[in-house]
Phi, psi and omega in degrees: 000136174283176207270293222303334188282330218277097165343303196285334176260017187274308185319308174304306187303334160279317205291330191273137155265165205218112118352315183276342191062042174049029183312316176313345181265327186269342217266162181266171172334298188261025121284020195263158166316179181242128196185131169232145202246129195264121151308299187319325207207024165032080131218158155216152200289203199222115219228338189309159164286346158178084162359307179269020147271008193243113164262029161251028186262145130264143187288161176221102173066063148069014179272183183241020175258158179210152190267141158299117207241350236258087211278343165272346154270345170278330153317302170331286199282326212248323169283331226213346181227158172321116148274147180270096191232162217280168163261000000 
């Protein structure tokens, strides 16, 4: 199934406001945020060159890293791209 067809994220997409205008649903991989999703620990981090235009980016516990908030990418990432889980 293609992202754009996929029922469950059209929902989200009404429920999400966007900045971005929900580029993550039409866009191909390597126009999407940038984002790796931890199994292990349901987050996933925030991979952009700068983060803090995004207001689904968060510092995460005072680091210089940031968690992805976002609920349609993470959908995204979790259906349709790899996760990252420990083996």
């Amino acid at each position: 199934m293609k992202i754009k067809d996929c029922k469950k994220l059209h929902e989200l997409r009404d429920l999400v406001e966007c900045s971005k205008a929900h580029r993550c649903i039409d866009s191909t991989s390597q126009d999407r945020c940038k984002a790796k999703y931890y199994a292990f620990s349901d987050r996933m981090e925030c991979l952009e060159e700068d983060p803090t235009v995004c207001e689904f980016s968060e510092r995460f516990s005072g680091r210089s890293s940031f968690i992805c908030t976002c609920p349609l990418r993470k959908y995204i990432t979790i259906h349709f791209e790899k996760a990252i889980d420990p083996e």
